[in-house]
C-alpha positions as a LaTeX table, in Angstrom:
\begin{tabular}{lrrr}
\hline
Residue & $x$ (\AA) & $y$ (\AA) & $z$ (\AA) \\
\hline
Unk1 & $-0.93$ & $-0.32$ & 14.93 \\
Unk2 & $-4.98$ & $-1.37$ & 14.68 \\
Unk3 & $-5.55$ & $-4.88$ & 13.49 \\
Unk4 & $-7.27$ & $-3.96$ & 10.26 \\
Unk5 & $-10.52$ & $-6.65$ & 11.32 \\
Unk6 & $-10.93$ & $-4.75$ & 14.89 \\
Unk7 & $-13.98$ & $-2.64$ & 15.20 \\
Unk8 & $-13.14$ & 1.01 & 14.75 \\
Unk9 & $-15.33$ & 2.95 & 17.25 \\
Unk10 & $-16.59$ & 6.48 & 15.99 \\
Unk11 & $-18.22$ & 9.30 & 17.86 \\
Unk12 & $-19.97$ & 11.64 & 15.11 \\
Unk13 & $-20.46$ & 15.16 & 16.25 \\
Unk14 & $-23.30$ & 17.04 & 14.48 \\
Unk15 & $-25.97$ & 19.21 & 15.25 \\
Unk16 & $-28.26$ & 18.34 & 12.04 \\
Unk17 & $-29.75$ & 15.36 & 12.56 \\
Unk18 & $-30.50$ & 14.61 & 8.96 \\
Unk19 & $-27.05$ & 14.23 & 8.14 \\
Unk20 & $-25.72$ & 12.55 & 11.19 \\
Unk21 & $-28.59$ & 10.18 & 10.68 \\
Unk22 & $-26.94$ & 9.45 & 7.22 \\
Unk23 & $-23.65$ & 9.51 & 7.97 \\
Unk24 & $-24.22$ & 7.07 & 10.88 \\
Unk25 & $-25.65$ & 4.55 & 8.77 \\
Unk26 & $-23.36$ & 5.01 & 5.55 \\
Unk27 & $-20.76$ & 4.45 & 8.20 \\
Unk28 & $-22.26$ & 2.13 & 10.30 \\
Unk29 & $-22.52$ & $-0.73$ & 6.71 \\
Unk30 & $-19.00$ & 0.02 & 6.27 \\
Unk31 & $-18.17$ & $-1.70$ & 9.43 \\
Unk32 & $-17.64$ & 1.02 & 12.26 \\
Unk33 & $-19.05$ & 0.90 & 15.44 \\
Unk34 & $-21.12$ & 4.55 & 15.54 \\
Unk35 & $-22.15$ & 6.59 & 18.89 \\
Unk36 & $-23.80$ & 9.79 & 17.87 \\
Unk37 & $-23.68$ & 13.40 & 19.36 \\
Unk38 & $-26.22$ & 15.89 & 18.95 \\
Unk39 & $-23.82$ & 18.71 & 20.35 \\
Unk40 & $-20.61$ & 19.49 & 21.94 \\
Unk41 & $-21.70$ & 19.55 & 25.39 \\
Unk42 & $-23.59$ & 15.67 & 24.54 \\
Unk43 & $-20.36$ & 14.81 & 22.96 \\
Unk44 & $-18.32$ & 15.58 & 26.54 \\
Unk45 & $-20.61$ & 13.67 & 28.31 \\
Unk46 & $-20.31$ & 10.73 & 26.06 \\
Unk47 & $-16.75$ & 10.21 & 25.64 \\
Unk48 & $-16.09$ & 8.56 & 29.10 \\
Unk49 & $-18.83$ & 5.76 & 28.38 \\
Unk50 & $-18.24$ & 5.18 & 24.77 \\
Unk51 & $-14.42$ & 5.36 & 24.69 \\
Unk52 & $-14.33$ & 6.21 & 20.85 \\
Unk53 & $-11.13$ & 5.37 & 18.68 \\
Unk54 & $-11.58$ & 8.23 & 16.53 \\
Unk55 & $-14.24$ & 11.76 & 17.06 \\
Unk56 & $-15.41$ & 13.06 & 13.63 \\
Unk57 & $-16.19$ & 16.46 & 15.05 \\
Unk58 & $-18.46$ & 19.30 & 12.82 \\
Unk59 & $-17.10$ & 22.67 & 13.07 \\
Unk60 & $-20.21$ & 24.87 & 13.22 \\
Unk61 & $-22.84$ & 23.98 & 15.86 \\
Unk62 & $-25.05$ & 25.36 & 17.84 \\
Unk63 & $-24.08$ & 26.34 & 21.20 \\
Unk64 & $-20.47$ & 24.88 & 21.90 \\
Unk65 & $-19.43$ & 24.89 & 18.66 \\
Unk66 & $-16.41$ & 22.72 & 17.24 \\
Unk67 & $-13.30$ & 24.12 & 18.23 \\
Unk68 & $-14.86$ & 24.63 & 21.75 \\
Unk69 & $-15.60$ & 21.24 & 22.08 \\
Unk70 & $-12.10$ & 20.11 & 20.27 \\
Unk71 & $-10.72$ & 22.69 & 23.43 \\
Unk72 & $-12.84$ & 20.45 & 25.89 \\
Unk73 & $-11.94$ & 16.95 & 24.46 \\
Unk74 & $-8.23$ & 17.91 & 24.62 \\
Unk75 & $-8.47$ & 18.94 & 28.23 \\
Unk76 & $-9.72$ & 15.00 & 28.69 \\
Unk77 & $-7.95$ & 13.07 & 26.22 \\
Unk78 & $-4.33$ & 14.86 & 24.73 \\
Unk79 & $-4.24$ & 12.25 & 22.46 \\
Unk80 & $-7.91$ & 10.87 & 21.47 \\
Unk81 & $-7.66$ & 11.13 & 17.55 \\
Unk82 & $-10.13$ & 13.67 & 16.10 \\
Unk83 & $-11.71$ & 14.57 & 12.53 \\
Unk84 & $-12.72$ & 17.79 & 11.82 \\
Unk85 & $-15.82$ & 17.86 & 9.42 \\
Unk86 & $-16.51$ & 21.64 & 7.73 \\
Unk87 & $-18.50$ & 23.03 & 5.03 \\
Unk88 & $-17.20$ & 26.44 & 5.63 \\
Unk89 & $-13.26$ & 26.09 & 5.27 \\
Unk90 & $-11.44$ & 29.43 & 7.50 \\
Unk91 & $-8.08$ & 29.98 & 8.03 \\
Unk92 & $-8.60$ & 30.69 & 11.38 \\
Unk93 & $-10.41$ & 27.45 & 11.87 \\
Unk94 & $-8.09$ & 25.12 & 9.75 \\
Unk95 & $-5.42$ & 27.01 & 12.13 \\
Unk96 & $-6.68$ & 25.87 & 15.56 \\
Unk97 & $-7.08$ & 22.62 & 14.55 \\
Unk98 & $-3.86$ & 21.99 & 13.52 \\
Unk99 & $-3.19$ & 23.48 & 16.97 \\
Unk100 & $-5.41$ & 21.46 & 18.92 \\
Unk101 & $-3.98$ & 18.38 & 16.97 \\
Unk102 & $-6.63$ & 16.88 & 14.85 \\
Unk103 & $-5.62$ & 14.42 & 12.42 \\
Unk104 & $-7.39$ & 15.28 & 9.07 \\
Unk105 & $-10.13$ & 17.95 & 7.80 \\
Unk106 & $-13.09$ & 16.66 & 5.73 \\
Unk107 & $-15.20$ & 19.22 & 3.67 \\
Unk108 & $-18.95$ & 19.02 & 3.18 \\
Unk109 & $-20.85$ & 17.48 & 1.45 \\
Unk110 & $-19.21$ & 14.28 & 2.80 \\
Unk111 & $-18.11$ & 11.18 & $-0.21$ \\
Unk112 & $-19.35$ & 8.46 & 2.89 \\
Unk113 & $-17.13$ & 6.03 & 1.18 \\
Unk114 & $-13.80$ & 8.10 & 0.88 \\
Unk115 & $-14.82$ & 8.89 & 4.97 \\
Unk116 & $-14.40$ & 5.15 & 5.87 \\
Unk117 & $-11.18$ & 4.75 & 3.44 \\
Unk118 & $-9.71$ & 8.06 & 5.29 \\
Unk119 & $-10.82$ & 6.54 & 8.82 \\
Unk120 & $-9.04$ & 3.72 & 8.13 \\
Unk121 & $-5.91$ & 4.75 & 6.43 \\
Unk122 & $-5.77$ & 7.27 & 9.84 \\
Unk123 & $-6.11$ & 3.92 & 12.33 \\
Unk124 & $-3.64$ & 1.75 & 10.23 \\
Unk125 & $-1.40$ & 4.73 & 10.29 \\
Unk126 & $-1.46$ & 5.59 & 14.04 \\
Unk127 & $-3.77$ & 8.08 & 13.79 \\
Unk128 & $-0.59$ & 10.83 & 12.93 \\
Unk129 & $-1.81$ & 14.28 & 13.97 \\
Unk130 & $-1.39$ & 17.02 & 11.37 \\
Unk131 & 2.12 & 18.73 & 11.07 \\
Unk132 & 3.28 & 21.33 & 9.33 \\
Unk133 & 6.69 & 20.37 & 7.31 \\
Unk134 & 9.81 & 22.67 & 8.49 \\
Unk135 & 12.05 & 24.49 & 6.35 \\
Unk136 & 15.01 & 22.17 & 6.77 \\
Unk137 & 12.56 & 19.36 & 4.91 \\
Unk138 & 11.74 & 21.77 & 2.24 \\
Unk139 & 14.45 & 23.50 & 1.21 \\
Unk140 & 17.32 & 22.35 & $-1.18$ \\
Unk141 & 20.73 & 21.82 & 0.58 \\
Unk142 & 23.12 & 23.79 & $-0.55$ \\
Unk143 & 25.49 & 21.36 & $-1.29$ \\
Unk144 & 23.22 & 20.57 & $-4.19$ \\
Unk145 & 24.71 & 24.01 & $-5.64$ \\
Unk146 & 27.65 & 25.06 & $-7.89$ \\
Unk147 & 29.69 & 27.21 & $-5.37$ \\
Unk148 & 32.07 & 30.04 & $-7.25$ \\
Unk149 & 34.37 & 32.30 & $-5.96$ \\
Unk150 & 33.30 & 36.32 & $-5.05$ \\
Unk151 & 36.53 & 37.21 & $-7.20$ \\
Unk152 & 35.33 & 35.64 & $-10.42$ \\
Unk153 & 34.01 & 37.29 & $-12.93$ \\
Unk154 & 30.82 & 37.12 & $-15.22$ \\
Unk155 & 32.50 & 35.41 & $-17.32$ \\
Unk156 & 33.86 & 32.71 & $-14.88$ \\
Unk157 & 29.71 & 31.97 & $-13.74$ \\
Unk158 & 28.76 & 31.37 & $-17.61$ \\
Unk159 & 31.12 & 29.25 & $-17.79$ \\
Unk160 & 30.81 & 27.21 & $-14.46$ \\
Unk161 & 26.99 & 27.04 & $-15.07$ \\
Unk162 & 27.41 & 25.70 & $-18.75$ \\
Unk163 & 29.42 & 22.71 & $-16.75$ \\
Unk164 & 27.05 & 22.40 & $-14.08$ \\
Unk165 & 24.35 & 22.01 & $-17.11$ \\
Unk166 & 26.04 & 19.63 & $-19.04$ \\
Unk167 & 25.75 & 17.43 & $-16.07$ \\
Unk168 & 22.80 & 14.57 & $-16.26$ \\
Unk169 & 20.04 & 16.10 & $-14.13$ \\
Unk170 & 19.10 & 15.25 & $-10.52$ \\
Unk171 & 16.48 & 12.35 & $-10.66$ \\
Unk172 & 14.48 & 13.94 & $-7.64$ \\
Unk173 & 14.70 & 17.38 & $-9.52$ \\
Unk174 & 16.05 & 18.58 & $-12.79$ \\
Unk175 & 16.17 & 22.50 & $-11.41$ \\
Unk176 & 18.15 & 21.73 & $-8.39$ \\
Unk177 & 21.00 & 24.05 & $-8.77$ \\
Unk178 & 21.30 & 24.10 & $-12.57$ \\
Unk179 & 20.40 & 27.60 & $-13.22$ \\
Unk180 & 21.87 & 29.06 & $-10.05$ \\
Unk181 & 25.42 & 29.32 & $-8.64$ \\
Unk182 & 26.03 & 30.11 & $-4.57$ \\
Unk183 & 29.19 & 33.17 & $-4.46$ \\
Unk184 & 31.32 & 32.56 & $-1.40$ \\
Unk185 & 34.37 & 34.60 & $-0.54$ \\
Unk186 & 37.87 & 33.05 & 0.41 \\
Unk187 & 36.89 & 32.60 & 4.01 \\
Unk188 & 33.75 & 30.29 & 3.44 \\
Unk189 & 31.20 & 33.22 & 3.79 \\
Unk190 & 28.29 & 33.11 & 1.60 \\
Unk191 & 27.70 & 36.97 & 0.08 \\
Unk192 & 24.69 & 35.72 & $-2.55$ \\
Unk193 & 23.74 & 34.21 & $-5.35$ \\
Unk194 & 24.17 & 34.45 & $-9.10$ \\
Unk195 & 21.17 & 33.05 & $-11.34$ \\
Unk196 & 21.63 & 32.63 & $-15.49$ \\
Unk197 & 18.66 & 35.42 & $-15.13$ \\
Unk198 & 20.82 & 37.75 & $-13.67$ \\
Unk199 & 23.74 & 36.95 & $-16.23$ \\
Unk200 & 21.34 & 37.89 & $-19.37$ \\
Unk201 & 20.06 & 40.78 & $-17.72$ \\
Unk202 & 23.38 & 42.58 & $-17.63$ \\
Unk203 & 23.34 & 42.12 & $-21.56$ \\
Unk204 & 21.05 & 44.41 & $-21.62$ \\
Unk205 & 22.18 & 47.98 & $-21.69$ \\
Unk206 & 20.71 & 50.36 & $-19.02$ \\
Unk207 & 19.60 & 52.61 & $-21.64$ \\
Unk208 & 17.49 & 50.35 & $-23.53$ \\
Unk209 & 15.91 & 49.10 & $-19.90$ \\
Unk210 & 15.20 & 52.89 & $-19.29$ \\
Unk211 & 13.62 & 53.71 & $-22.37$ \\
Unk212 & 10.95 & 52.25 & $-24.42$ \\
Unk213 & 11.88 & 53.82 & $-27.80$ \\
Unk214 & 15.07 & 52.59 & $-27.82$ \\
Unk215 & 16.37 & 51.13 & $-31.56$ \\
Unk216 & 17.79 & 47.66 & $-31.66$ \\
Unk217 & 20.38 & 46.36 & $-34.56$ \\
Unk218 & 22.57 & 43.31 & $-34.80$ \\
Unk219 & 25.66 & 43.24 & $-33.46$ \\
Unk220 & 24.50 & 45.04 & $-29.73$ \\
Unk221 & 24.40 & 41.45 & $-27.76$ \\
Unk222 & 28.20 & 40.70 & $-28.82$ \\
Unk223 & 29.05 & 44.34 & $-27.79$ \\
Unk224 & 27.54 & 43.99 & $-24.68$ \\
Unk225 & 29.26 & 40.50 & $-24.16$ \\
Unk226 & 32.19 & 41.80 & $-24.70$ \\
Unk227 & 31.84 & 44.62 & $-22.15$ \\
Unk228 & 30.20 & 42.12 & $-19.31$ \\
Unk229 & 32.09 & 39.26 & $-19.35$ \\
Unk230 & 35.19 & 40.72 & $-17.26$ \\
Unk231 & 33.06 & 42.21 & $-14.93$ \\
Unk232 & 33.70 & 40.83 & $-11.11$ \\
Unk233 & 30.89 & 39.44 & $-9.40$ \\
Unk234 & 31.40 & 41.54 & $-6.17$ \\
Unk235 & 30.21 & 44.42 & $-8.33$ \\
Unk236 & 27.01 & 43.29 & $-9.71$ \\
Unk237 & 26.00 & 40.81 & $-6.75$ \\
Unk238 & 23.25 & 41.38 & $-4.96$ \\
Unk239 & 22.49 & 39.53 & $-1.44$ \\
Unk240 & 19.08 & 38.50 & $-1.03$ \\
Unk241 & 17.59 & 38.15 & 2.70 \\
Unk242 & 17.99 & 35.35 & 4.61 \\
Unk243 & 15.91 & 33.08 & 6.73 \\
Unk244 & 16.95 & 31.14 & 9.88 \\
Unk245 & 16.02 & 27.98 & 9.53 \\
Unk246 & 14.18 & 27.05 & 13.01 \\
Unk247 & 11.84 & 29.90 & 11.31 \\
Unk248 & 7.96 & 28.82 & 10.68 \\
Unk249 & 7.24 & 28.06 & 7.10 \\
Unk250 & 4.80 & 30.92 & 6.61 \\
Unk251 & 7.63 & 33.85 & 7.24 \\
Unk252 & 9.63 & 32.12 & 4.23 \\
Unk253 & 6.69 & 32.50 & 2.16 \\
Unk254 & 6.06 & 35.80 & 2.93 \\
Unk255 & 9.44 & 36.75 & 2.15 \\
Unk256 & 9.10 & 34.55 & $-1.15$ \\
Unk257 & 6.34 & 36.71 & $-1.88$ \\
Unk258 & 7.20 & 40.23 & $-0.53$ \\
Unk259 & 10.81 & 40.44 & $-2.28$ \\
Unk260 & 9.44 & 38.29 & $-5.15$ \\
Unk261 & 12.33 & 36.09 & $-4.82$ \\
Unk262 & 13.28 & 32.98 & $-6.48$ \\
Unk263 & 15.91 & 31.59 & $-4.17$ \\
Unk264 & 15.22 & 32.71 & $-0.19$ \\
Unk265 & 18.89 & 31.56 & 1.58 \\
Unk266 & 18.29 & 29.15 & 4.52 \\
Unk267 & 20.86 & 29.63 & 7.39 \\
Unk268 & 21.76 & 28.34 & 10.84 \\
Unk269 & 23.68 & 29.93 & 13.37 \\
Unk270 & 24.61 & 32.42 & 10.93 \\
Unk271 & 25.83 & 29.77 & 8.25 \\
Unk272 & 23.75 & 28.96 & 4.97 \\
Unk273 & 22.51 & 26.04 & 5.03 \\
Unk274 & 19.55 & 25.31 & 2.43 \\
Unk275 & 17.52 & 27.33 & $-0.67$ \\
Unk276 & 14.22 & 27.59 & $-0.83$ \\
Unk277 & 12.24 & 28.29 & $-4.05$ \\
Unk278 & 8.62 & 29.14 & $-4.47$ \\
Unk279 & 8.19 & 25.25 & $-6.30$ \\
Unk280 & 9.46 & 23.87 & $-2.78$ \\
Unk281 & 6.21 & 25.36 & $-1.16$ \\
Unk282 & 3.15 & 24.51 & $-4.03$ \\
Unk283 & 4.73 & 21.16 & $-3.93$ \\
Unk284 & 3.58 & 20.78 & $-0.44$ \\
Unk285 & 0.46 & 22.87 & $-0.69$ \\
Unk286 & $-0.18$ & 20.42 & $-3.64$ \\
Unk287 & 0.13 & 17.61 & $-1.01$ \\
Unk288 & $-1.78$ & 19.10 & 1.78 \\
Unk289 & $-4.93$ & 19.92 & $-0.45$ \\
Unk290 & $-5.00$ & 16.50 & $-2.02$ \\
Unk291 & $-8.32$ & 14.77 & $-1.43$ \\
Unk292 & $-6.97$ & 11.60 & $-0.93$ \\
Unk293 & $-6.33$ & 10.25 & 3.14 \\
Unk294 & $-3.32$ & 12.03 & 5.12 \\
Unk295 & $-2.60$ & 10.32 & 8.03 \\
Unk296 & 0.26 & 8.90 & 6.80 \\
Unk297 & 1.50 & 12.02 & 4.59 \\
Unk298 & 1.65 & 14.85 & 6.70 \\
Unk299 & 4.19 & 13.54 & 9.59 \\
Unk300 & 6.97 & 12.56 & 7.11 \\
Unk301 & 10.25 & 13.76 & 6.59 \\
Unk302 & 11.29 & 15.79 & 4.14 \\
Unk303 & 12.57 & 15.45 & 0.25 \\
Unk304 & 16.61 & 14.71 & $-0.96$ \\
\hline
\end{tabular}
């Protein structure tokens, strides 16, 4: 780890000269040693001589732009710390940086001040390139659930989740397996889930789903109860996709999305292993977009 007093050395990458004039100075009273680049090419040539702890590196130059020069400076230096300035933020950008290992993205126009804290926070924090979380951080194990058996009946899962609710609450997360119960058959195989959403929807007749004129009058819902409650789950279960869990984080939100699911089972080798929820993945886009520095954020493990 950097000795917080040692002189950070910075090689800024811009092709407009009126802001890397600025930004060297701004950065320059705040205690860094600044070498300037007028281009990706000039940048190359000056990394051997100045030997730069950290390259803040603008995406869209003339000539070599950015992620050519990030390309070049990786074929030199693997591990040379670099900070991607942009005033145009692209997925397809954002995405071969995270490839090519830079550390943090800074959008345009630059706060000069909350540069230098980020610059710093990245050298006291070893300079932690950016990493996408996996699944198994994210997701909820499932040992955090109520299990129930596939023989029970509706009944049986009203009951089990009115015990599971009368339970104090998770500190982490109040949600965590409160509203949902994992079905399992007698050998230990997991056939799906059963949510209290799923429970009330059967209370509704399929007539009065079907048919927007339908009359309502007290004394339906404890008809219906009546009818429901005995019902086995293996009847009225339905089993969602699953996801292994070595899978990138992007195919579990698509499926999130696509299916509009609320609980996407996480297995491995073929056993479940995790859920996870749509609130497990804005929680970490939540982090990622935070303006405040991420060196020592994005490179931890995951959530209880």
């Amino acid at each position: 780890m950097a000795d917080e007093m040692q002189t950070i050395r910075l090689l800024l990458v811009d092709d407009e000269s009126d802001f890397r004039d600025a930004a060297g100075q701004a950065l320059r009273r705040q205690g860094f040693l600044v070498c300037e680049a007028g281009s990706g090419e000039q940048a190359l040539e000056l990394l051997p001589v100045e030997h730069p702890d950290l390259v803040i590196l603008d995406l869209k130059m003339g000539g070599m732009d950015g992620i050519a020069a990030l390309q070049e400076i990786r074929k030199r230096d693997p591990d040379l710390p670099v900070m991607i300035l942009t005033g145009h933020g692209r997925y397809e950008h954002a995405l071969a940086g995270i490839q090519l290992g830079v550390v943090d993205f800074v959008q345009k126009p630059v706060d000069m001040e909350d540069l230098g804290r980020r610059i710093r926070a990245l050298v006291r924090g070893g300079k932690r390139k950016l990493r996408e979380k996996t699944i198994a951080e994210l997701m909820v194990p499932e040992h955090r659930y109520r299990r129930i058996a596939l023989e029970s009946t509706v009944r049986d899962a009203v009951l089990a989740l009115q015990e599971v609710q009368r339970q104090p609450p998770p500190p982490d997360d109040p949600d965590k397996g409160r509203r949902t119960l994992l079905v399992f058959d007698a050998r230990g195989d997991f056939k799906g889930l059963i949510r209290a959403e799923d429970i009330v929807r059967l209370l509704v007749p399929s007539f009065l789903r079907e048919s927007p004129y339908s009359s309502y009058f007290t004394g339906m819902f404890l008809a219906q109860a009546k009818v429901v409650g005995g019902i086995p789950l293996r009847e009225i279960l339905r089993t969602p996709p699953t996801l292994d869990v070595e899978a990138p984080l992007m195919e579990a939100a698509y499926w999130l999305v696509s299916r509009h699911l609320t609980h996407l089972p996480i297995t491995q080798g073929g056993r479940l292993v995790g859920i996870l929820r749509p609130e497990d993945l804005y929680a970490e886009i939540a982090l990622l977009s935070e303006p405040a520095p991420l060196g020592s954020t994005t490179d931890g493990g995951g959530r209880t």
